[in-house]
DSSP file (Angstrom, degrees, kcal/mol; ACC not computed):
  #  RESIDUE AA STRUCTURE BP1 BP2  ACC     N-H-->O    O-->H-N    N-H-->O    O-->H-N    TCO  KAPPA ALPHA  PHI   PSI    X-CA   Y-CA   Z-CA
    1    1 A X    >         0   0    0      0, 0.0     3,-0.6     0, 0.0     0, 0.0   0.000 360.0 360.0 360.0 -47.6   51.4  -57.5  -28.0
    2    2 A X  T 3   +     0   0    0      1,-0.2     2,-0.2     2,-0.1    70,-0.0   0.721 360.0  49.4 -67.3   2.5   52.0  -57.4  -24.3
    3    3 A X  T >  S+     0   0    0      1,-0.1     3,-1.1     3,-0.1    -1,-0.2  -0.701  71.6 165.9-122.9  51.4   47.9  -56.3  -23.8
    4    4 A X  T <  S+     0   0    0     -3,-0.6    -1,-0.1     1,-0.2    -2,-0.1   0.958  75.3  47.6 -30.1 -72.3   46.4  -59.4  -26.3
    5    5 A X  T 3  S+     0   0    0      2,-0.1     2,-0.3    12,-0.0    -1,-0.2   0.603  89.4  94.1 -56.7  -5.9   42.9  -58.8  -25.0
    6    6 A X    <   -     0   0    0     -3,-1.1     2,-0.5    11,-0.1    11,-0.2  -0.680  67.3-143.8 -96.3 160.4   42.9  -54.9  -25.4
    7    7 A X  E     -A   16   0A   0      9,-2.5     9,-1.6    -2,-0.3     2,-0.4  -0.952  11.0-129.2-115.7 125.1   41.2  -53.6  -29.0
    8    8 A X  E     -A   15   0A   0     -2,-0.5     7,-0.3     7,-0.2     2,-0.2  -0.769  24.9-116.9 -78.4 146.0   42.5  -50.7  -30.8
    9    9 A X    >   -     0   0    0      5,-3.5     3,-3.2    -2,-0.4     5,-0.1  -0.449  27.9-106.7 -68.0 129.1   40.1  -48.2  -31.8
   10   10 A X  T 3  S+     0   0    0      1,-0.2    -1,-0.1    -2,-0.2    -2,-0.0   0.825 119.3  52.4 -30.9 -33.8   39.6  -47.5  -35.6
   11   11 A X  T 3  S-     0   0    0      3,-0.0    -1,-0.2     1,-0.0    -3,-0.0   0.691 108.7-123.1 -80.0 -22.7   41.3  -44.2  -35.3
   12   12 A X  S <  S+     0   0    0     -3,-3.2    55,-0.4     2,-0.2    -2,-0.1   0.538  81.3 110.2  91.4  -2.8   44.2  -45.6  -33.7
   13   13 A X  S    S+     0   0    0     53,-0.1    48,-0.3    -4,-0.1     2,-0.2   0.016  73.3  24.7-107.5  44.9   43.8  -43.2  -30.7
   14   14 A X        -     0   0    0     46,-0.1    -5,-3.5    -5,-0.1     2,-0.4  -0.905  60.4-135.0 163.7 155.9   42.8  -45.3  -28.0
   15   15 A X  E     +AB   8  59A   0     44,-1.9    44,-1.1    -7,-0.3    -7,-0.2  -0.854  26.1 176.8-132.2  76.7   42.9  -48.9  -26.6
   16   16 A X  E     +AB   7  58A   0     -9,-1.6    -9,-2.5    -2,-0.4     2,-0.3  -0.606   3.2 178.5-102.0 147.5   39.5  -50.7  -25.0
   17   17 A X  E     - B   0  57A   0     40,-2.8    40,-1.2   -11,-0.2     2,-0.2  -0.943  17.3-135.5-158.0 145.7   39.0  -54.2  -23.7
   18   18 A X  E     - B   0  56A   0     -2,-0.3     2,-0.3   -13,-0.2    38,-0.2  -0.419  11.5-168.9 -83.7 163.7   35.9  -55.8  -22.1
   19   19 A X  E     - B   0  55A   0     36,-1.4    36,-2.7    -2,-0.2     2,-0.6  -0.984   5.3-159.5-151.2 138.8   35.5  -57.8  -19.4
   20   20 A X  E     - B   0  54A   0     -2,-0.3     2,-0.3    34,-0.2    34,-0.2  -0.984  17.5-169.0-127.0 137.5   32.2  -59.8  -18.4
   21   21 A X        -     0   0    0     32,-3.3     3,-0.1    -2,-0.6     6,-0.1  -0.753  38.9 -97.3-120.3 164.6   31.8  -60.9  -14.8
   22   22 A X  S    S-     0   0    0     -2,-0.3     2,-0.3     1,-0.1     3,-0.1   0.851  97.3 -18.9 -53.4 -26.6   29.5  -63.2  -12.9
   23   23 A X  S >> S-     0   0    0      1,-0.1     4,-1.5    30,-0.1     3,-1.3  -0.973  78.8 -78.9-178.7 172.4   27.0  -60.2  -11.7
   24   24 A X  H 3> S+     0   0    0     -2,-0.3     4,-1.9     1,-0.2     5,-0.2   0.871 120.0  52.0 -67.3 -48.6   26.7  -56.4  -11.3
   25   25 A X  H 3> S+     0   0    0      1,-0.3     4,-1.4     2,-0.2    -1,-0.2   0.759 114.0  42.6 -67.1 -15.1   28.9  -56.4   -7.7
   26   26 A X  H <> S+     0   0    0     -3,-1.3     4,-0.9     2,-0.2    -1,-0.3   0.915 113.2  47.3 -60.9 -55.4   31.5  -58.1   -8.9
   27   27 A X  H >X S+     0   0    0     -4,-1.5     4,-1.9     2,-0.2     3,-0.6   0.821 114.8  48.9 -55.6 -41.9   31.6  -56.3  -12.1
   28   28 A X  H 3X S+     0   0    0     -4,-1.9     4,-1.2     1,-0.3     5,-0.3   0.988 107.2  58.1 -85.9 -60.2   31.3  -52.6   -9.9
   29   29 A X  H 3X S+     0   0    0     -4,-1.4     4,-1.1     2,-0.3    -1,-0.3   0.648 103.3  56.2 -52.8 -17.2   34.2  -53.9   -7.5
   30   30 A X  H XX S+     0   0    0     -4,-0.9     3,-9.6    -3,-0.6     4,-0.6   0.926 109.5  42.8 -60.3 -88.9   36.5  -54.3  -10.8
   31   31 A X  H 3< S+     0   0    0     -4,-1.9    -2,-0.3     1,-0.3    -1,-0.2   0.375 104.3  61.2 -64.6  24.5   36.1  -51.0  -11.7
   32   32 A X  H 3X S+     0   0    0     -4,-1.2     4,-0.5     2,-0.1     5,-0.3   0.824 105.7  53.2 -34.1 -63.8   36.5  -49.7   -8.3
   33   33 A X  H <X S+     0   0    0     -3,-9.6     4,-0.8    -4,-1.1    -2,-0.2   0.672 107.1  52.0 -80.1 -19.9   40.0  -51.3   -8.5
   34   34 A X  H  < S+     0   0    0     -4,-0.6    -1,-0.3     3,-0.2    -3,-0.1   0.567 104.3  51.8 -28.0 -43.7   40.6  -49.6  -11.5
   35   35 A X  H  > S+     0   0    0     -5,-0.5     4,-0.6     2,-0.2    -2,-0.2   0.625 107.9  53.0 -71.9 -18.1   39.8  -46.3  -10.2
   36   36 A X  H >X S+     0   0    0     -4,-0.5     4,-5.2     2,-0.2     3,-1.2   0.772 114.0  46.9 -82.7 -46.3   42.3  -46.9   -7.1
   37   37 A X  H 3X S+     0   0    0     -4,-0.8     4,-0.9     1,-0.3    -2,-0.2   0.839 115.4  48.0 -76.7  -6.3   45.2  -47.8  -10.0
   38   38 A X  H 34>S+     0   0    0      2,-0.1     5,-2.4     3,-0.1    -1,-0.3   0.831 108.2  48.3 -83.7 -14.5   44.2  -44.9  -11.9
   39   39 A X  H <<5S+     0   0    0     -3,-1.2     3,-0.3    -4,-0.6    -2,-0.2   0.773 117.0  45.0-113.0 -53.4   44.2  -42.7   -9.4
   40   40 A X  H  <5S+     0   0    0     -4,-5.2    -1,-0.2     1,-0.2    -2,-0.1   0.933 114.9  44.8 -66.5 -25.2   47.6  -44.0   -8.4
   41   41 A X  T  <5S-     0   0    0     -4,-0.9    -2,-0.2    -5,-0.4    -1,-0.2   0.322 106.4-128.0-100.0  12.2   49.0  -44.1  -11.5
   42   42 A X  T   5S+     0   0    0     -3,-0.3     2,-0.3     1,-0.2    -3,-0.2   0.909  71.9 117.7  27.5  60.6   47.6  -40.6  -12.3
   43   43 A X      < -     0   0    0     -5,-2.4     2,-0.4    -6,-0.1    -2,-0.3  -0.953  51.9-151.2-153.1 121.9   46.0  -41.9  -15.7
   44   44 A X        -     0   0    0     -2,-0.3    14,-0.1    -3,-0.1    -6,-0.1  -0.190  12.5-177.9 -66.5  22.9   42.0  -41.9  -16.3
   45   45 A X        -     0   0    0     -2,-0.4     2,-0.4   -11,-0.1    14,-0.2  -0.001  35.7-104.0 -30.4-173.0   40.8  -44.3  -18.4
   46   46 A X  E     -C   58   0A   0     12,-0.7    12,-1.7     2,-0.0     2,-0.2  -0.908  35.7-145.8 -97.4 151.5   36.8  -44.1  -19.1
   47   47 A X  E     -C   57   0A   0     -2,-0.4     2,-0.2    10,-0.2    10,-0.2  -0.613  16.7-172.3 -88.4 163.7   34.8  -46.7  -17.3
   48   48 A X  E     -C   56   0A   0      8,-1.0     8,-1.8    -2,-0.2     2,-0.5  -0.807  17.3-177.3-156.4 113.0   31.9  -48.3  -18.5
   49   49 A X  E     +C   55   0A   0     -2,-0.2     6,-0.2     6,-0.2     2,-0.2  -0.957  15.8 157.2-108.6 144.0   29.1  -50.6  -17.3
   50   50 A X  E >>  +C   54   0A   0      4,-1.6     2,-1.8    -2,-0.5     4,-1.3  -0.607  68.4  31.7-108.5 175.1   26.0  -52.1  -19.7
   51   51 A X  T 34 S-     0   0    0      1,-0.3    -1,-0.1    -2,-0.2   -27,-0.1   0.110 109.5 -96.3  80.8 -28.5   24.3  -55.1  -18.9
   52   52 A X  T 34 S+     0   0    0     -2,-1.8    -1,-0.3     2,-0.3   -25,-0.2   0.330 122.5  34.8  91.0   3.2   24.5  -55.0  -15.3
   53   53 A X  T <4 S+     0   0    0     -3,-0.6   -32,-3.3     1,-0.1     2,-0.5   0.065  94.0  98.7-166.8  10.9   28.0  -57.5  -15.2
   54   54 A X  E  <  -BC  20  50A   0     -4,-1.3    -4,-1.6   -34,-0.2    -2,-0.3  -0.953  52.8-170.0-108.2 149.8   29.9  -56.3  -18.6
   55   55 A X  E     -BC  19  49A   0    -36,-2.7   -36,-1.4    -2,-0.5     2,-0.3  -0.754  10.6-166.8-101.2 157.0   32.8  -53.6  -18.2
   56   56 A X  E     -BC  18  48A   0     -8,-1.8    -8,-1.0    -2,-0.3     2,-0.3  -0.899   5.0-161.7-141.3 155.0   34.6  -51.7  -20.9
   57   57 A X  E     -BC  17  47A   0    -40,-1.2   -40,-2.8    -2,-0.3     2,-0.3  -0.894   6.1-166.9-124.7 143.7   37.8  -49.9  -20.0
   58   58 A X  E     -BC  16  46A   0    -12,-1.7   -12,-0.7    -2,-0.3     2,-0.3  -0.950   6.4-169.4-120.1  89.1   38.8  -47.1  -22.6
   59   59 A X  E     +B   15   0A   0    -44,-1.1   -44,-1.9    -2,-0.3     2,-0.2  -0.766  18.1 150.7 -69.4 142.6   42.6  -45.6  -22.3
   60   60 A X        -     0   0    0     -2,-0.3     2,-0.6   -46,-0.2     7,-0.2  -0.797  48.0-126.1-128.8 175.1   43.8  -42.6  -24.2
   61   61 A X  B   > -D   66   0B   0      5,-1.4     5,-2.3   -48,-0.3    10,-0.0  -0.957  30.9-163.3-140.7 109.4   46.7  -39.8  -23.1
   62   62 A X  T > 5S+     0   0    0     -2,-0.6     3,-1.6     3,-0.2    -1,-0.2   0.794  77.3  69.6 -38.4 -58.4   44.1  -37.0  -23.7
   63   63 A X  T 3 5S+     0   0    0      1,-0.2    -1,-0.1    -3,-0.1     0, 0.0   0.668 105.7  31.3  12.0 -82.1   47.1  -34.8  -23.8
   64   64 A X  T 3 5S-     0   0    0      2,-0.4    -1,-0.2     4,-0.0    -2,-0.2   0.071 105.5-115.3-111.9  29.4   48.3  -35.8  -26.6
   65   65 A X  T < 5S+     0   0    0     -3,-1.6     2,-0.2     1,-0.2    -3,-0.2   0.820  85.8  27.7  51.6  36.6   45.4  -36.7  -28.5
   66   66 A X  B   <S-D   61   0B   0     -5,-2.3    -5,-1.4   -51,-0.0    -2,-0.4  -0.927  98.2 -31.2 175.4-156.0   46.4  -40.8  -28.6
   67   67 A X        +     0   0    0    -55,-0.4     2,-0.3    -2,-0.2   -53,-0.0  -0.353  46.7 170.6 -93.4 151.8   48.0  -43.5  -27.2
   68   68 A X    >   -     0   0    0     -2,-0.1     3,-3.3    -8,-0.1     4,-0.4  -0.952  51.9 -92.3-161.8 150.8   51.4  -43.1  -25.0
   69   69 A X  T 3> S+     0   0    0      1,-0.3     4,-1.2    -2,-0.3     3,-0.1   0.393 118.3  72.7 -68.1  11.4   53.0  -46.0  -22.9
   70   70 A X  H 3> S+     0   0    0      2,-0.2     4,-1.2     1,-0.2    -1,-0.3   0.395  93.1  53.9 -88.8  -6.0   51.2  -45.1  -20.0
   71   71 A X  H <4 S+     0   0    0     -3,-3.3     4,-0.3     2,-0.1    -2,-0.2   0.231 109.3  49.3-102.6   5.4   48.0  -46.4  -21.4
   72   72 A X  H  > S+     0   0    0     -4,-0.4     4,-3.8     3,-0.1    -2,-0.2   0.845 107.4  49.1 -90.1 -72.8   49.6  -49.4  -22.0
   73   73 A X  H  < S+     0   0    0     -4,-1.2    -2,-0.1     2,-0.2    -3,-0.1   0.783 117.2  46.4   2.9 -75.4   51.0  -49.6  -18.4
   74   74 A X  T >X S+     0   0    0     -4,-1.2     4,-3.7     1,-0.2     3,-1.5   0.952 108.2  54.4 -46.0 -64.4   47.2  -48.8  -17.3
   75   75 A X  H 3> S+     0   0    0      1,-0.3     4,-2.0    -4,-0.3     2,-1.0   0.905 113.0  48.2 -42.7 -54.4   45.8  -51.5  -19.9
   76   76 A X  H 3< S+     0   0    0     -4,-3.8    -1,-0.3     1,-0.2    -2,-0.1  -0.514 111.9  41.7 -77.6  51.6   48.4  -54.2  -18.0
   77   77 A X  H X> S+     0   0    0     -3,-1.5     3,-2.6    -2,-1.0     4,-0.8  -0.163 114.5  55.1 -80.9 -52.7   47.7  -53.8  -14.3
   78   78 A X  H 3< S+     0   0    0     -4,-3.7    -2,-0.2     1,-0.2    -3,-0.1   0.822 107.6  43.0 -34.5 -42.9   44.3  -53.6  -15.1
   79   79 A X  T >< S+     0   0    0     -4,-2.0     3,-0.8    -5,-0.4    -1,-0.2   0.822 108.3  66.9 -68.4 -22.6   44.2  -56.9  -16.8
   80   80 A X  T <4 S+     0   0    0     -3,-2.6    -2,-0.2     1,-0.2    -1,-0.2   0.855  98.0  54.7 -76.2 -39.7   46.4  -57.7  -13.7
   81   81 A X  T 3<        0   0    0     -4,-0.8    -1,-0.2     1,-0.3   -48,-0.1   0.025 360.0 360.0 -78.3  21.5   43.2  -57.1  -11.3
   82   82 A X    <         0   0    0     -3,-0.8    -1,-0.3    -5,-0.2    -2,-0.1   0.504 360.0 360.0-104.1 360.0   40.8  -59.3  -12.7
């Protein structure tokens, strides 16, 4: 509930939400800032760009083979940097 925008995966082990931005530098500079807050928060999502200006971010706790409140955490700062 606090992550509205984020999609659970059919399997239930992982948590994605999309983002479309006005054009590809915008879009790259996202996930940049994403890479800084994973990097701080020493959690990995995958990144993704299609399209040349859509994003996907993917969280999982690899670890433990699902979801754990640090991908949650991730999802909300993230959303926080848009």
């Amino acid at each position: 509930k606090a992550v509205p925008e984020w999609k659970l995966s059919d399997d239930g082990k992982l948590i994605r939400r999309k983002y479309k931005f006005k054009d590809f530098v915008t879009a790259m500079a996202f996930l940049q800032k994403v890479g800084v807050l994973a990097e701080e928060e020493q959690h990995h999502p995958d990144l993704h760009l299609t399209g040349y200006k859509n994003a996907a971010v993917e969280l999982t706790t690899h670890a433990i083979g699902g979801l754990s409140a640090n991908d949650f955490i991730v999802a909300a700062k993230s959303d926080a940097l848009k």
